[in-house]
PyMOL commands that place a pseudoatom at each C-alpha (Angstrom):
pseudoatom trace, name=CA, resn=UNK, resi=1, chain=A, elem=C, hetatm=0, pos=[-8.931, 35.008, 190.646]
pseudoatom trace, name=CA, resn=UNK, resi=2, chain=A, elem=C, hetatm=0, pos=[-9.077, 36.146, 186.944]
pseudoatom trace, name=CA, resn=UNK, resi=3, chain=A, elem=C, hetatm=0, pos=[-11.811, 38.458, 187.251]
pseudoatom trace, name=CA, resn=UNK, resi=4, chain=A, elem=C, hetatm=0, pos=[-10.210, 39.925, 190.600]
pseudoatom trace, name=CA, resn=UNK, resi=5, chain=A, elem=C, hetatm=0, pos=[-6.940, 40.180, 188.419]
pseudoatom trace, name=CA, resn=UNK, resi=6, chain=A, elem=C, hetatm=0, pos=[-9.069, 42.090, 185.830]
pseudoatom trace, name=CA, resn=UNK, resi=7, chain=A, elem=C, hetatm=0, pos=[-10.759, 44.361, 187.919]
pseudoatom trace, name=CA, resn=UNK, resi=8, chain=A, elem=C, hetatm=0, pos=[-7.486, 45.023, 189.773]
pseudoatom trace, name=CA, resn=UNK, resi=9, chain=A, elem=C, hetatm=0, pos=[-6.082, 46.065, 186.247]
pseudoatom trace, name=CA, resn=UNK, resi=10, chain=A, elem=C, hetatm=0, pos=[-8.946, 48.669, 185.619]
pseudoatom trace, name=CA, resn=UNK, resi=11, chain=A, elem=C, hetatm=0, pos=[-8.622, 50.191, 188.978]
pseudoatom trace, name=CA, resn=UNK, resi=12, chain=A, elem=C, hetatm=0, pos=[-4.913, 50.708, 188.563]
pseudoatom trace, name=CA, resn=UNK, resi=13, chain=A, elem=C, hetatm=0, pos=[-5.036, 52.924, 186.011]
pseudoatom trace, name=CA, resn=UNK, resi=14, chain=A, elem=C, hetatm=0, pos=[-7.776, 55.341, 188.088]
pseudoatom trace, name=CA, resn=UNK, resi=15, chain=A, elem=C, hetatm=0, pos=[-5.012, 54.723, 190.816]
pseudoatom trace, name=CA, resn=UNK, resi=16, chain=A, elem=C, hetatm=0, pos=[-2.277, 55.826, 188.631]
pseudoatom trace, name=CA, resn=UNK, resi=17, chain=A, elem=C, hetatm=0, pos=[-4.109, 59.179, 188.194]
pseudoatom trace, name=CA, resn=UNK, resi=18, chain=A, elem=C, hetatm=0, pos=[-5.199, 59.570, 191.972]
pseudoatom trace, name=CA, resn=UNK, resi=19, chain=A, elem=C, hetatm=0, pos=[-1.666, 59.114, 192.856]
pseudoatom trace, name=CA, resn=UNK, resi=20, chain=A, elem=C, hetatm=0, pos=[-0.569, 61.406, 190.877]
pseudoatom trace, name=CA, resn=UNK, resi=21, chain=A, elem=C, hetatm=0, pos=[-3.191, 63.887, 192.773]
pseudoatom trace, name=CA, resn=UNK, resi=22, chain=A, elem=C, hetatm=0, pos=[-1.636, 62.323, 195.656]
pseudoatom trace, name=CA, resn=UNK, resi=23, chain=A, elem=C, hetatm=0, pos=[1.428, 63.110, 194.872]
pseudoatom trace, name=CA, resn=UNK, resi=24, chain=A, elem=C, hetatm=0, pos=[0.844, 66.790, 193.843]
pseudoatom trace, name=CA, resn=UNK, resi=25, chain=A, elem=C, hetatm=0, pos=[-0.980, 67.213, 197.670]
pseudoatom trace, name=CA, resn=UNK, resi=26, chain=A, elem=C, hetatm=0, pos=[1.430, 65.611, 199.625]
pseudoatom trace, name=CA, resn=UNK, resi=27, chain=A, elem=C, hetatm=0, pos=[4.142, 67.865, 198.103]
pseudoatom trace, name=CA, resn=UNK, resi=28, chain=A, elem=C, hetatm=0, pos=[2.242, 70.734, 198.964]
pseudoatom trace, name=CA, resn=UNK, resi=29, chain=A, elem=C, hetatm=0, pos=[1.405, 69.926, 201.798]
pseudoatom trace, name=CA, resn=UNK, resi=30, chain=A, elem=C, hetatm=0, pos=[5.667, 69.028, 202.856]
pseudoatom trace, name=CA, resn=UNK, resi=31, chain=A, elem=C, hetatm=0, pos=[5.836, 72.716, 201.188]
pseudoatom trace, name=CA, resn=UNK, resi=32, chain=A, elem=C, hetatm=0, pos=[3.472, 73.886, 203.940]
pseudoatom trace, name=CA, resn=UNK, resi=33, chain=A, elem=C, hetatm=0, pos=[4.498, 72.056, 206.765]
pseudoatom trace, name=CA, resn=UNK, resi=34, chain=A, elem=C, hetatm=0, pos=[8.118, 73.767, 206.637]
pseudoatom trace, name=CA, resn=UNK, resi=35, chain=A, elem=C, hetatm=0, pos=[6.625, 77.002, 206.087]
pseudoatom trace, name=CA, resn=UNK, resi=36, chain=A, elem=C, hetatm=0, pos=[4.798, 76.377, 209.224]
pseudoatom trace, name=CA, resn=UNK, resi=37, chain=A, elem=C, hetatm=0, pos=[8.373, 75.549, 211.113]
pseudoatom trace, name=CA, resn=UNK, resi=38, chain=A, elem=C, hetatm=0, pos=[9.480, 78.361, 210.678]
pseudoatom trace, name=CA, resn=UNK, resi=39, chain=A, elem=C, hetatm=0, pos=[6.451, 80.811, 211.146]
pseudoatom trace, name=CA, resn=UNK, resi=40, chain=A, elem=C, hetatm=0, pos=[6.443, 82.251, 214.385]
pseudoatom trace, name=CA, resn=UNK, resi=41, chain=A, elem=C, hetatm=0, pos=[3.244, 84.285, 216.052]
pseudoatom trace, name=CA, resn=UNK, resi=42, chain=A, elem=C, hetatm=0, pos=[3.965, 87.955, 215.742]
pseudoatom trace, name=CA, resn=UNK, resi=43, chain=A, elem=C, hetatm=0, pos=[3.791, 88.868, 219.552]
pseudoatom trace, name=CA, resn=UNK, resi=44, chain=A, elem=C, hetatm=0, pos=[1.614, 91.332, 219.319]
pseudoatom trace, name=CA, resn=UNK, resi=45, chain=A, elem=C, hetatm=0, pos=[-0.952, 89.611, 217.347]
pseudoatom trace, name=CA, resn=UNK, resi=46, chain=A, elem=C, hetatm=0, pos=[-0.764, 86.735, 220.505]
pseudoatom trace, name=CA, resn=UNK, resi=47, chain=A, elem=C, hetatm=0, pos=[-1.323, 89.064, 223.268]
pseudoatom trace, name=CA, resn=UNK, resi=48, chain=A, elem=C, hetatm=0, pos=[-4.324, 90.942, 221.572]
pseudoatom trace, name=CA, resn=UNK, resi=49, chain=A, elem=C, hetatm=0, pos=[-6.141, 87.087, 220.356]
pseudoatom trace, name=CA, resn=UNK, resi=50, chain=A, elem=C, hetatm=0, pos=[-5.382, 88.321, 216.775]
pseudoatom trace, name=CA, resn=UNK, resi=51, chain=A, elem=C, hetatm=0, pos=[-5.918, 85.496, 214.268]
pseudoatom trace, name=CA, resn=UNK, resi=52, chain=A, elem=C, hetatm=0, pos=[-6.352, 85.541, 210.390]
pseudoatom trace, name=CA, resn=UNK, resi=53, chain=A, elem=C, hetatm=0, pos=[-4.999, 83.965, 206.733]
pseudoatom trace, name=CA, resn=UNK, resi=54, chain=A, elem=C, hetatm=0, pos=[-2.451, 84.726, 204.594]
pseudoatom trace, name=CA, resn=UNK, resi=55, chain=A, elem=C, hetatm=0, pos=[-2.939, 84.009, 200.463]
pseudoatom trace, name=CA, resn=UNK, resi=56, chain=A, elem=C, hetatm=0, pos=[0.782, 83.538, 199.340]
pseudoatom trace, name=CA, resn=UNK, resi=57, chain=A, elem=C, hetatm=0, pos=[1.637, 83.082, 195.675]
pseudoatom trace, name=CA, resn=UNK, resi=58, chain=A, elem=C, hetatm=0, pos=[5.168, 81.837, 194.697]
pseudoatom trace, name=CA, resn=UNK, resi=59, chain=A, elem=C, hetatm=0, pos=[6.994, 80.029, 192.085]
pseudoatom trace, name=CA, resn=UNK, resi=60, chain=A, elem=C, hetatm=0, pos=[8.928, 76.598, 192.401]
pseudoatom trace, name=CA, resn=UNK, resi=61, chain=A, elem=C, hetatm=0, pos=[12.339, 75.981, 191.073]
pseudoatom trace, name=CA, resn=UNK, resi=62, chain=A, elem=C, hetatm=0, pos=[12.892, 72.889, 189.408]
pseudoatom trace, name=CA, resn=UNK, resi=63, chain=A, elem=C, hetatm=0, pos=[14.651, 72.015, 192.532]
pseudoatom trace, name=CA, resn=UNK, resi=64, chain=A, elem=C, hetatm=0, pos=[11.811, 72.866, 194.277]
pseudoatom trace, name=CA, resn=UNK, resi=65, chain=A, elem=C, hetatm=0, pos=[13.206, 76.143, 196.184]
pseudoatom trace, name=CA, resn=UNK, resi=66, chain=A, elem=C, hetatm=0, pos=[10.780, 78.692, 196.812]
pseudoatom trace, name=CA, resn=UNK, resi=67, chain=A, elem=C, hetatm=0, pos=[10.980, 82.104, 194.730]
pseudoatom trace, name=CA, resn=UNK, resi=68, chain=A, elem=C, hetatm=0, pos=[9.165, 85.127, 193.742]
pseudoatom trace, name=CA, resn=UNK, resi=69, chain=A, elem=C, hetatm=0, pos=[6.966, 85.125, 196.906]
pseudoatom trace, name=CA, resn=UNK, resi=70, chain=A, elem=C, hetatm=0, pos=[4.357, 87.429, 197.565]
pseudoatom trace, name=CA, resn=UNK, resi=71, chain=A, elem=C, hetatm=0, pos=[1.288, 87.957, 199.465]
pseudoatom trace, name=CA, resn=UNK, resi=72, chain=A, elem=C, hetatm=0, pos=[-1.826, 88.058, 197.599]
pseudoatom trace, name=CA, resn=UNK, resi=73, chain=A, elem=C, hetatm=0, pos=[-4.410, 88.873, 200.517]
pseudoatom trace, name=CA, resn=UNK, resi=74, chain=A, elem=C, hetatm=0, pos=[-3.874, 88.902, 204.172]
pseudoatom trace, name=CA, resn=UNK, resi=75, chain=A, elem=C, hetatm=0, pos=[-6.743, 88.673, 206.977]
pseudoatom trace, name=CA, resn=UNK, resi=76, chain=A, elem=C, hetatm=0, pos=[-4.793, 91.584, 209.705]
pseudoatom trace, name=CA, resn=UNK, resi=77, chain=A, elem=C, hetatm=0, pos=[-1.614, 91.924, 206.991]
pseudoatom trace, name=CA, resn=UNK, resi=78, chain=A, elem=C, hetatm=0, pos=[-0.142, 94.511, 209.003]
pseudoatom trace, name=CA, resn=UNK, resi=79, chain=A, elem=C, hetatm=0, pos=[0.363, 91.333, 211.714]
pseudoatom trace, name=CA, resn=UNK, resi=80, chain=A, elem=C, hetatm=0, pos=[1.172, 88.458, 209.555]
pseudoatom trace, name=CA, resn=UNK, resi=81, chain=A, elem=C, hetatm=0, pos=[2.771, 89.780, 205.709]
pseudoatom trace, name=CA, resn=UNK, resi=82, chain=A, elem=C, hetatm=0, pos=[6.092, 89.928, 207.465]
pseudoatom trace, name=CA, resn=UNK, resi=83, chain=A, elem=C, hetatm=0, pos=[6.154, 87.167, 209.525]
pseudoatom trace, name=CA, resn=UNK, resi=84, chain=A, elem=C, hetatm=0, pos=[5.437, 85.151, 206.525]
pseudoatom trace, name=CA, resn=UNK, resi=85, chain=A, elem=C, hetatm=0, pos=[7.592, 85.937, 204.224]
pseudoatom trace, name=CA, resn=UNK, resi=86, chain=A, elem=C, hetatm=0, pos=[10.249, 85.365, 207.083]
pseudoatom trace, name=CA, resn=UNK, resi=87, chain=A, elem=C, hetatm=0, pos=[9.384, 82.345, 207.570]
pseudoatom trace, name=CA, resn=UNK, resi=88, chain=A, elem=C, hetatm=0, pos=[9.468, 81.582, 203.752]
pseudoatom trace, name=CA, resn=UNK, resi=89, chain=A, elem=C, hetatm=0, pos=[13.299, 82.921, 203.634]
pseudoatom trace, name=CA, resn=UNK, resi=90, chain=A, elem=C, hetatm=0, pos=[14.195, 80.300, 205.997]
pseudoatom trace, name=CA, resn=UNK, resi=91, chain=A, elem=C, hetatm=0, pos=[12.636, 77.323, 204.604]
pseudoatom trace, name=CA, resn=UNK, resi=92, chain=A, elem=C, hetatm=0, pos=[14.688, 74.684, 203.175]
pseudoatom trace, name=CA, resn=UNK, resi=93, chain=A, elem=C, hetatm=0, pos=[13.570, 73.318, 199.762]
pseudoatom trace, name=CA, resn=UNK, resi=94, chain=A, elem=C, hetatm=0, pos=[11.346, 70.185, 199.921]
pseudoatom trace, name=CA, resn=UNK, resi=95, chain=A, elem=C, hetatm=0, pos=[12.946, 68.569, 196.685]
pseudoatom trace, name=CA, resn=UNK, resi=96, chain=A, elem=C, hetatm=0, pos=[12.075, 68.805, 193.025]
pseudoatom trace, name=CA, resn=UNK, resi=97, chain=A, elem=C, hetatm=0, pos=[8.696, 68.896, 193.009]
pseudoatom trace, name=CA, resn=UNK, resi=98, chain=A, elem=C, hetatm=0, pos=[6.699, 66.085, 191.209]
pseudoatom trace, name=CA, resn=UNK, resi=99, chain=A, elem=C, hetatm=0, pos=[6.079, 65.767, 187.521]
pseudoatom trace, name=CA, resn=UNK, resi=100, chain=A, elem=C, hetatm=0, pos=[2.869, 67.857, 186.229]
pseudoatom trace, name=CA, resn=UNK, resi=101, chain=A, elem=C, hetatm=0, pos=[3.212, 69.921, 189.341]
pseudoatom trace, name=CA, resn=UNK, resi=102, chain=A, elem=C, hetatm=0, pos=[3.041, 73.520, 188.001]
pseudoatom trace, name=CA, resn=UNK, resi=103, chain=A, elem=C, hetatm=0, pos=[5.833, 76.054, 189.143]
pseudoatom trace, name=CA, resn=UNK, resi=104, chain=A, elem=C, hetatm=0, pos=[3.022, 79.032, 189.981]
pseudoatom trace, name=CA, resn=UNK, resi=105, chain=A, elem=C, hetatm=0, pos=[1.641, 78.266, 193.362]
pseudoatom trace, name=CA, resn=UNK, resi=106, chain=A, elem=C, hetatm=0, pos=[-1.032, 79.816, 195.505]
pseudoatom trace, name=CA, resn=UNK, resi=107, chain=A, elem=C, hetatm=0, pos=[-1.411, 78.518, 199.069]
pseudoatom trace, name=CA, resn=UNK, resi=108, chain=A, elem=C, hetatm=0, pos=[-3.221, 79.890, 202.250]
pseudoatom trace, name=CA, resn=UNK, resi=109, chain=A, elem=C, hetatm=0, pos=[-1.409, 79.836, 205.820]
pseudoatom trace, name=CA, resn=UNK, resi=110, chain=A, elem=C, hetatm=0, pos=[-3.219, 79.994, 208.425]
pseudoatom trace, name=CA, resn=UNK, resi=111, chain=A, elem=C, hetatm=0, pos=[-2.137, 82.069, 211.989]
pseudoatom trace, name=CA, resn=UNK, resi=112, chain=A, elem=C, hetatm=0, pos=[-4.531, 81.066, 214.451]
pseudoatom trace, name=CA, resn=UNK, resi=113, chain=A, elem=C, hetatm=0, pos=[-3.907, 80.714, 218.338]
pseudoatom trace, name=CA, resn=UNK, resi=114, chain=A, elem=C, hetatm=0, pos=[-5.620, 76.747, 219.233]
for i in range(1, 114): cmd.bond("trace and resi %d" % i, "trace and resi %d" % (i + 1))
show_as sticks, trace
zoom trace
């Protein structure tokens, strides 16, 4: 039991750092799952089986709203920019975001028709 106890103690502190990683991801990834809610395929893009990425950058508040959005590269842009930032007006804020979490954020969204 003692040397389980020991080893537990040296993994907790690798945990403690994956967490945090953990942490970090799952944040951006709540971040991207209400961007996604509210992005809706550009109608045109749908009936001509258009499908592409958009590179957003953006900074976090400390209450984690979403500000000084813009797109960085976009696969078809002249489909998707828009939409995007629409969708990024009507997001709600996913909280503060975690601790160590940097306020400049890059993040890929994806339009694609599967």
């Amino acid at each position: 039991n003692s040397l389980a106890a020991g080893l537990q103690g040296d993994l907790s502190h690798f945990s403690d750092g994956e967490n945090k990683i953990n942490a970090k991801q799952r944040y951006l990834d709540k971040i991207k799952r209400e961007i996604d809610s509210h992005k809706q395929y550009p109608r045109r893009a749908r009936k001509m089986r258009i499908q592409g990425d958009v590179q957003i950058r953006f900074q976090l508040t400390s209450q984690g709203e979403i500000v000084n959005v813009s797109v960085v590269s976009s696969e078809k842009s002249q489909f998707f920019e828009s939409t995007i930032l629409d969708a990024i007006r009507r997001c709600k804020p996913p909280g503060p975001p975690p601790k160590g979490l940097g306020r400049n954020m890059d993040l890929q969204i994806n339009f694609s028709l599967d």
